[in-house]
KOLVO-417870 format. One record per atom (N, C-alpha, C): residue in one letter; x, y, z. Coordinates in pm, whole numbers, plus 50000, padded with zeros to 5 digits. Example, Ala and Ser with C-alpha at 12.3 -4.5 7.8 and 13.67 -1.06 7.14 Angstrom:
# KOLVO-417870
a513194943150780
a512304955050780
a513204967050780
s512854977550708
s513674989450714
s512905000350787
END
This chain:
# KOLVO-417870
x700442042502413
x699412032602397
x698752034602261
x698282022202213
x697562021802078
x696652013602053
x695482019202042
x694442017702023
x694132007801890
x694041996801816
x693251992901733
x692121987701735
x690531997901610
x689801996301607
x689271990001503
x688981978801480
x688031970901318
x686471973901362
x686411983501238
x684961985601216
x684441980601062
x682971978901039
x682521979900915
x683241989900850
x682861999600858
x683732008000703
x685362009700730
x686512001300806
x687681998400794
x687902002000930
x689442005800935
x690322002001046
x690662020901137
x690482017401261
x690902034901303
x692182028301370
x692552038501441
x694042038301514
x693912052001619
x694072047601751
x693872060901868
x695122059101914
x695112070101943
x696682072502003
x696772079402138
x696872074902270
x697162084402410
x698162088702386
x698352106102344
x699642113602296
x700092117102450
x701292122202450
x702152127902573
x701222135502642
x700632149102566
x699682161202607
x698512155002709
x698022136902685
x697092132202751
x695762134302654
x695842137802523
x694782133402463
x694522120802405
x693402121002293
x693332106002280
x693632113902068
x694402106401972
x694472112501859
x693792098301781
x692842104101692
x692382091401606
x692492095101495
x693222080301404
x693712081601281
x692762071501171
x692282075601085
x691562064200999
x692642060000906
x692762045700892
x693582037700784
x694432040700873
x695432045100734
x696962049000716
x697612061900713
x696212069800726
x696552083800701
x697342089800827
x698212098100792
x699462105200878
x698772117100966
x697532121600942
x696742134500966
x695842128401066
x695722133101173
x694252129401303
x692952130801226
x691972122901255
x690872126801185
x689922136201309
x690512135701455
x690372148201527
x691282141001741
x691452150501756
x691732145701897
x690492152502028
x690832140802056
x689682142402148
x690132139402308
x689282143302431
x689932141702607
x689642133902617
x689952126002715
x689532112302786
x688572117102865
x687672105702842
x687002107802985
x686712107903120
x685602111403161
x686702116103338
x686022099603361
x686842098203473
x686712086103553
x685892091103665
x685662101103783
x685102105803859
x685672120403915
x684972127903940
x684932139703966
x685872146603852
x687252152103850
x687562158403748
x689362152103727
x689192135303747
x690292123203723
x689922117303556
x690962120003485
x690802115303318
x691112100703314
x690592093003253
x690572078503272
x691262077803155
x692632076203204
x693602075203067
x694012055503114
x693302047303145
x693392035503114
x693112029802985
x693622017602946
x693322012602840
x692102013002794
x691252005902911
x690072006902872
x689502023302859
x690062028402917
x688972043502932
x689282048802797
x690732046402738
x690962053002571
x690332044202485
x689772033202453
x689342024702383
x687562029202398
x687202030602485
x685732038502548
x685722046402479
x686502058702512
x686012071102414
x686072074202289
x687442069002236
x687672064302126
x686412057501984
x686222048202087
x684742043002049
x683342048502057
x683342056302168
x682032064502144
x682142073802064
x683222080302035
x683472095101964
x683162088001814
x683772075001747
x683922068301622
x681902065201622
x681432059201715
x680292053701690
x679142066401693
x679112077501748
x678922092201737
x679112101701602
x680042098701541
x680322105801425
x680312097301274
x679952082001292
x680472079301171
x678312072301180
x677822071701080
x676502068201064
x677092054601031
x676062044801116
x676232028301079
x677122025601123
x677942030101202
x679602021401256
x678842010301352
x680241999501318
x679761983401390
x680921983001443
x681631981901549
x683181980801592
x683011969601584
x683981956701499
x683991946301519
x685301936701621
x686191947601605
x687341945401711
x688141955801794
x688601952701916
x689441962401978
x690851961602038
x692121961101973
x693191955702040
x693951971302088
x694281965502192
x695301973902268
x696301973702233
x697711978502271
x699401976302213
x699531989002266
x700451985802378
x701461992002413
x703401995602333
x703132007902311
x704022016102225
x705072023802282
x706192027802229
x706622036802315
x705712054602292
x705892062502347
x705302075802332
x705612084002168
x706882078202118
x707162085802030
x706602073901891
x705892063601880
x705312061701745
x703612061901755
END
């Protein structure tokens, strides 16, 4: 699964890797700018739904970047290996 995010200061890219994390990429760059868990859905269940990776994804981006505006969020389903 793949995450696209349009924000004011440009474009991220999350990635639900095999391991079950969530990997976020700014631009084009080949390097994570960090990976992060999903969040739980209830009791100690990881909400690896679309929506639940686009959630954290987004809180972790709107948490770390000062002034972020998400202006869009598309989903795309990928195979595991891009």
């Amino acid at each position: 699964m793949k995450i696209l995010i349009e924000t004011n200061i440009g474009l991220f890219l999350a990635y639900l890797t095999p391991r079950g994390e969530i990997a976020i990429y700014e631009g084009e760059d080949d390097i994570p700018v960090t990976s992060i868990a999903p969040n739980l859905k209830r009791a100690a269940v990881l909400d690896v739904s679309t929506d639940g990776v686009a959630n954290a994804a987004r809180t972790w981006l709107e948490h770390t970047y000062d002034r972020l505006e998400v202006t869009c969020v598309i989903a795309q389903m990928v195979p595991p290996s891009h």
